[in-house]
C-alpha positions, 0 to 999 in steps of 0.5 A, spaced: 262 118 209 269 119 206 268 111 204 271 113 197 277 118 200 279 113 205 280 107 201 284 112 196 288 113 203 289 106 204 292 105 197 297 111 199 299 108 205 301 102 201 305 105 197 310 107 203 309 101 206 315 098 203 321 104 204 325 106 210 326 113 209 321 120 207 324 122 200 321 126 194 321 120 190 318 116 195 312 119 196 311 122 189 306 116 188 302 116 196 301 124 195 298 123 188 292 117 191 291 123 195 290 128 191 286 124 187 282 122 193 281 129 196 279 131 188 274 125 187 271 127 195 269 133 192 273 138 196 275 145 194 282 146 189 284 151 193 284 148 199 287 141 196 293 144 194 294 147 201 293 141 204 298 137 199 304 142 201 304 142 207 305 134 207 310 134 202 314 139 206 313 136 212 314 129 209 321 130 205 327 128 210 322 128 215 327 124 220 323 117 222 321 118 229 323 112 234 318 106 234 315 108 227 316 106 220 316 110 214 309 108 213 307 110 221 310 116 220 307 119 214 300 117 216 301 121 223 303 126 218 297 125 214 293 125 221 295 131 224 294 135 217 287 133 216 285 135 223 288 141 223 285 142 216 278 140 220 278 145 225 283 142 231 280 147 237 274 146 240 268 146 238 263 147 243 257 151 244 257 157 249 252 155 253 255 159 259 252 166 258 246 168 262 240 165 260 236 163 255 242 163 251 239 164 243 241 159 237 240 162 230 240 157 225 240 159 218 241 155 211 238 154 205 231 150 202 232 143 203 238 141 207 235 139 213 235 145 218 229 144 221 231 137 222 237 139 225 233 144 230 230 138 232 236 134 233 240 140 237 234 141 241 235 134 244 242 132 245 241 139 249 236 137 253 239 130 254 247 131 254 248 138 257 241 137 263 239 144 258 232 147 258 230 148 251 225 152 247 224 152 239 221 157 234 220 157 228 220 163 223 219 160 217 213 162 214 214 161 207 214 153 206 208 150 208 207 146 215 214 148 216 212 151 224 208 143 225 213 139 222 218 144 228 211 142 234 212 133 233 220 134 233 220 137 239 215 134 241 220 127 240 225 131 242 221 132 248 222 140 249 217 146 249 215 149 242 213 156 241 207 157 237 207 160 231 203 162 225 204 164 218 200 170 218 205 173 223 212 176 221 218 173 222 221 179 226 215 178 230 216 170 232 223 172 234 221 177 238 214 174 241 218 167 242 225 171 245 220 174 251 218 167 253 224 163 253 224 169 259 217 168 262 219 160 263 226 161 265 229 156 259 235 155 259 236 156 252 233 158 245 234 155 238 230 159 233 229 155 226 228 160 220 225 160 213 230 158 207 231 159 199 233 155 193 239 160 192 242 166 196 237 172 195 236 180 198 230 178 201 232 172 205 238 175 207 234 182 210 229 177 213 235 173 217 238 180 219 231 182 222 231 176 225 238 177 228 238 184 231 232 182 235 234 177 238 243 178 238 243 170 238 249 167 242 251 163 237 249 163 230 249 155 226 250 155 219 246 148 217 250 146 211 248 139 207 255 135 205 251 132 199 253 139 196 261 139 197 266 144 196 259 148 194 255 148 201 263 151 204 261 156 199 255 158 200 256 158 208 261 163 206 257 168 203 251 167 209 258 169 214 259 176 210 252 177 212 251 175 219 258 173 223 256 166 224 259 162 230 259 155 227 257 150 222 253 144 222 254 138 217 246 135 215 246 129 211 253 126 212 250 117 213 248 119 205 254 123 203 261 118 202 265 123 199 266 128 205 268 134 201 264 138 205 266 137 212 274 137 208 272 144 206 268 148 211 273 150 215 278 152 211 274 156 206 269 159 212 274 160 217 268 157 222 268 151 226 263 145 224 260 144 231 256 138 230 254 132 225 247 129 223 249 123 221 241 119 220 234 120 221 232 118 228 232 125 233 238 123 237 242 122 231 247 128 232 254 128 234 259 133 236 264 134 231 271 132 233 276 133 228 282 128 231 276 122 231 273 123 224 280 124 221 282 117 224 276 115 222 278 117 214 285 114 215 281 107 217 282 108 225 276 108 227 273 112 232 272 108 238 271 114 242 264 116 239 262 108 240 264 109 247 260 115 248 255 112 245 255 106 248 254 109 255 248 113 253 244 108 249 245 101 252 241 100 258 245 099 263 239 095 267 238 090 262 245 089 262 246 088 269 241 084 269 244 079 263 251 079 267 248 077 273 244 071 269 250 070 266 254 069 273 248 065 276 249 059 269 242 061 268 241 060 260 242 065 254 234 064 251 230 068 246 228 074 249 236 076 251 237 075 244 232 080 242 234 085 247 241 084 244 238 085 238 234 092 240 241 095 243 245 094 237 239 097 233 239 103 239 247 105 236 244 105 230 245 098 228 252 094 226 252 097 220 254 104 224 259 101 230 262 098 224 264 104 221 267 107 228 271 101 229 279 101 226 278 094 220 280 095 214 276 097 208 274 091 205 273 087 212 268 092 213 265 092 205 264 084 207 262 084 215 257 090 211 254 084 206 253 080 212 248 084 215 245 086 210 243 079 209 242 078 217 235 082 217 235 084 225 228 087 224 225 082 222 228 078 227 225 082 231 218 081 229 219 073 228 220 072 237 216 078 239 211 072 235 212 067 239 208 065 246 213 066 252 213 060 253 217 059 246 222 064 248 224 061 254 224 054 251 226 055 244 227 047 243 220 046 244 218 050 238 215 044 233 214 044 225 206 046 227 209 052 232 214 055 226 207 055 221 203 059 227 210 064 228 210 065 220 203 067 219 203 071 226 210 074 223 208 074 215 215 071 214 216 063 212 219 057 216 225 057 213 226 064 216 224 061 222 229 056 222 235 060 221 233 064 227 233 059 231 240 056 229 243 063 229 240 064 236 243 056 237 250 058 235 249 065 240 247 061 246 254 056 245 258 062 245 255 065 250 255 058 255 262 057 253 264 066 255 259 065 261 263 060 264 269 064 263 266 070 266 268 074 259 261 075 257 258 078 264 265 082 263 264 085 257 257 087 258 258 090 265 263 095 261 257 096 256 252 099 261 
């Protein structure tokens, strides 16, 4: 996401690079990368023009902080603009009131709601200890209530049954009395979307509404859409007072223009972003760090987070302390690396969380793809225990029942081994440094 704004940005950037001091002649050119940029992100005219004066007028004469270049300054200049424009203040849940605490989700067809329920209800259960119970109300798409039942299910949260004989209004109020019977915590309500905003839909979200007096009502808006899903979520707030937004689909968006729009032209914050497939990818949205990360700063306090939750720390600990005994780095170490890596959802995902600039992160991006993790993967899991403690035993013969056991070929199985070959001298020379046992104990 924002991969096209942000390297207008950095061509911006550039431009003040070489000049001491912020004058109107001097930024004409940077702010008008950034226009282009802001246009080509999708990103609503009204909210541009804002956005663009309130940088000319904090930039011309600007006195040139301490320690700071002309560069630096307009950049946090550009920085604080952008967070602001985002959403600066908190954008929490309120999960404090007496429970349960009911979560109303609304949208249109296809941007994912039912999806995202799925994913909220996970990263409710496992980050904030919550108790959850879902419904669905949508009775108009087809299998809609069993696609609810195997995401909380993987989500590993109860599931309120329901059926498409019964009405909305009824679900709501029959699911409501349950979440009350088993003490749960909180309760998210999935409702039926449209292909475009009618009476009908909206009369049926006010019934859903009034019997339930959600705590918090999510708007789930799709960024493939732009300045248009900022638009539409601003329609939807004129008829249920929505408490916040959800971003869905934003790893397949590289504009922006949604999550740049939303707040201003609603007035409501994003609360969270839905960045992937898998049920735990759902992050909290923070406007500083996804204003960083346009800016190409990276965000290594979401990787941080991340880290901490899905990096085993045991598997870690136990790497480090192999490491510290001189114990050799073989191939069932390099698969488990490999399966942490994938946890974070690859290198791809860290890499766009980290502060290198774009076309060091366009060339590390080709690299993976063709490094072929997965594939990695199944090549050792091939392989007998006794290969993958003693890599160096594995013989022409050996490789040939590895490829047809993989159904990869030999020369796959060759470059493994020499990648794994380079990892393991690398690893020696760290571990008699203590580098290595280091690194991985902050990681766990």
């Amino acid at each position: 996401m924002f991969e096209t704004l942000s390297k207008k940005m950095t061509d911006a950037f550039s431009v003040i690079s070489p000049k001491s001091s912020l004058t109107e002649d001097n930024i004409q050119q940077a702010v008008k990368d950034i226009r282009v940029g802001l246009l080509e992100a999708d990103v609503a005219l009204s909210v541009i023009d804002d956005f663009i004066s309130k940088v000319k007028s904090r930039s011309v004469g600007k006195k040139i902080s301490k320690g700071l270049s002309a560069s630096q300054q307009f950049i946090k200049i550009v920085k604080e603009e952008l967070t602001d424009l985002m959403g600066a203040e908190g954008t929490s849940l309120d999960l404090a009131s007496q429970p349960p605490v009911v979560i109303l989700v609304a949208g249109l067809q296809g941007v994912g709601k039912t999806t995202t329920v799925g994913k909220l209800s996970a990263l409710l259960r496992e980050r904030e200890k919550k108790s959850v119970l879902v419904a669905s109300t949508d009775v108009q798409r087809p299998a809609a209530i069993e696609q609810l039942k195997l995401l909380a299910s993987a989500a590993g949260v109860e599931f309120f049954p329901s059926n498409p004989t019964q009405s909305p209004k009824e679900i709501a109020r029959l699911s409501l009395v349950e979440a009350k019977t088993q003490f749960k915590d909180v309760l998210i309500v999935d409702t039926a979307g449209r292909l475009s905003v009618d009476q009908e839909m909206m009369q049926e979200l006010k019934d859903i509404h009034s019997v339930l007096e959600p705590k918090e009502t999510l708007f789930v808006v799709d960024a493939l859409t732009g300045q248009d899903a900022a638009l539409t979520a601003k329609t939807f707030d004129s008829e249920l007072a929505l408490t916040g937004l959800i971003l869905s689909k934003v790893d397949s968006d590289s504009r922006g223009g949604a999550a740049l729009s939303a707040k201003a032209v609603t007035g409501k914050p994003i609360k969270f972003i839905a960045n992937g497939e898998s049920i735990d990818s759902i992050e909290y949205f923070h406007a500083e760090r996804v204003a960083s990360r346009i800016l190409g700063m990276g965000d290594v306090l979401s990787l941080i987070e991340e880290v901490e939750r899905k990096v085993d720390a045991k598997k870690a600990s136990r790497l480090a302390s192999k490491f510290k005994k001189g114990n050799k780095f073989d191939l069932e170490d390099f698969r488990d690396q490999i399966q942490q890596m994938n946890n974070l959802g690859g290198l791809g995902k860290m890499l766009e969380k980290l502060p290198i600039s774009g076309s060091m992160k366009e060339g590390a991006q080709e690299k993976i793809e063709r490094n072929k993790f997965g594939q990695m993967i199944v090549i050792i899991d091939s392989m007998t225990p006794k290969e993958r403690h003693f890599p160096d035993k594995i013989n022409g013969s050996r490789k040939r029942r590895i490829a047809s056991g993989s159904g990869t070929t030999i020369q796959d199985i060759s470059r493994l081994l020499k990648q794994f070959k380079q990892m393991q001298k690398m690893t020696k020379k760290l571990g008699k440094r203590g580098r290595l046992a280091d690194a991985i104990k902050g990681m766990g």
